[in-house]
Structures are given as C-alpha cells and as structure tokens.
C-alpha positions in Angstrom: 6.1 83.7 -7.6 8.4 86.3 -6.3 6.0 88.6 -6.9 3.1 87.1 -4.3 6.0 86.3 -1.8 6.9 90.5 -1.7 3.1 91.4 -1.3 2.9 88.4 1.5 6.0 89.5 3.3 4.2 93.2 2.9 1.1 92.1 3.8 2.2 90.5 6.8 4.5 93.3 8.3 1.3 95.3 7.8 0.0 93.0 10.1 2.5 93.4 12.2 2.9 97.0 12.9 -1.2 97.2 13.3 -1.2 95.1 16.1 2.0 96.6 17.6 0.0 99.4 18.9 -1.6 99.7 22.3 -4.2 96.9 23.6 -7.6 97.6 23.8 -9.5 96.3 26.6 -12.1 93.6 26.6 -15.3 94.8 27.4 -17.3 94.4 30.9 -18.6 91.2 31.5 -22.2 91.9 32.3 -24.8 89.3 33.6 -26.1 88.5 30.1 -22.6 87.9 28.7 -21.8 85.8 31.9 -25.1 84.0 31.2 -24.0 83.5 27.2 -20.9 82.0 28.3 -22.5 79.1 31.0 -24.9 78.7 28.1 -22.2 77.6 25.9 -20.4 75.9 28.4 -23.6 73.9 29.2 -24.2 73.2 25.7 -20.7 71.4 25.6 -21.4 69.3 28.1 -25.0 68.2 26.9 -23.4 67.8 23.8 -20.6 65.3 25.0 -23.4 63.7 27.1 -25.4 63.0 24.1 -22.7 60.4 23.2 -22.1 58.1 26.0 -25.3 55.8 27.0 -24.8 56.1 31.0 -25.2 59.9 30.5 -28.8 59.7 28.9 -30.2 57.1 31.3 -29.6 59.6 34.1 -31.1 62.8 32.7 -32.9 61.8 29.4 -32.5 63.7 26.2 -36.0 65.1 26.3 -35.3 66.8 29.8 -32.1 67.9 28.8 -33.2 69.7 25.8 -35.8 71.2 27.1 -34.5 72.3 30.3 -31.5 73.8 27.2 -34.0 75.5 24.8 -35.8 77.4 28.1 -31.8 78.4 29.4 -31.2 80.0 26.0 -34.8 81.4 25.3 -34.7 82.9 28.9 -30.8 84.3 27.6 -31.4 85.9 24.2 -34.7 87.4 25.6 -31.8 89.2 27.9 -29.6 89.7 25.7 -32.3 91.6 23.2 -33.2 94.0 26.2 -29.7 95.0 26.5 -29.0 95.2 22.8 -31.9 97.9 22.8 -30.1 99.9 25.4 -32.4 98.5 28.4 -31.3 97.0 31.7 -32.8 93.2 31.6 -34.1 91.3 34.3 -31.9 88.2 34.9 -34.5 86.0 36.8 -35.8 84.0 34.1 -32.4 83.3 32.5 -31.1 83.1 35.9 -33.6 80.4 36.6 -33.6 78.2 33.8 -30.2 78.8 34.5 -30.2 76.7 37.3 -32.6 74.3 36.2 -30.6 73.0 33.5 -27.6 73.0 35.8 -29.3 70.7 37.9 -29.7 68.1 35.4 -26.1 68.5 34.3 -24.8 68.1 37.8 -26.9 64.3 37.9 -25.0 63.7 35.0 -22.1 61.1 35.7 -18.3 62.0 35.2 -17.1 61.2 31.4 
C-alpha cells in the first residue's frame, strides 16, 4: 500500500510541475467554432424543451428537429471546409442558424 501511495504522490507532483509551466493560449475563435458553440447551446435548450409539455405545443418536436438537423448539417459542412485548410462560406450555417433560433425564441421561459 505504501508502495502505490509513493508512485501516487510521484505521479501527482509530475503533474504538478507540468502544468507549472507557462499557459498556452486558446485558439481563435473562428465563425465555425462560434457556430459549434450556438449549436450546442441550442441543443441544450431543445433538449430541456423536450421535457416540459407547454414547450412542445409552441414549436412542435418535428419543427424543432428539423429546423436542429439542417443548423448542424449547414455546421459540419463548415467545419469540414476548414478542416481541409479552405475558407468556408458561413451563409448556410448562418441561416439555419437563425431559423432554428427563431423557433427557440417562441419557446416559453422554463
């Protein structure tokens, strides 16, 4: 036992010391990862929409997922042009973007 406590207590000042060290900086927030990140965001909300009643008699599920699946189609096909080195055109995401942000803003307050 003493044993596995040592290499722990090693282990951990490792740990330590490694991330003592200078900070690296995030990386730029480009349109696409903007985009990701109201996707997600979005997603949380349909998601906890999903569960109370008052939510789905304002914007059904049907027009909520697929106002969702075009939003994260419209994203990835972004984010696979800029994976491949390319600049991507934002107007689809962009749009279904906004399409699925109106339904969440008919949503009421939970």
């Amino acid at each position: 036992m003493t044993r596995l406590y040592a290499i722990a207590l090693a282990a951990t000042g490792l740990a330590l010391t490694s991330c003592s060290g200078t900070a690296t900086p995030p990386p730029p927030v480009t349109p696409v990862v903007a985009a990701e990140a109201a996707l997600a965001a979005a997603g949380h909300i349909v998601l906890g929409c999903y569960a109370v009643p008052a939510c789905v008699a304002v914007a059904p599920k049907p027009a909520i997922k697929k106002a969702y699946d075009a939003a994260y189609n419209a994203v990835t096909a972004a984010q696979t042009v800029a994976d491949a080195g390319g600049s991507p055109d934002m107007t689809a995401a962009t749009a279904a973007m906004s399409g699925l942000q109106s339904l969440i803003d008919q949503l009421p307050a939970t």
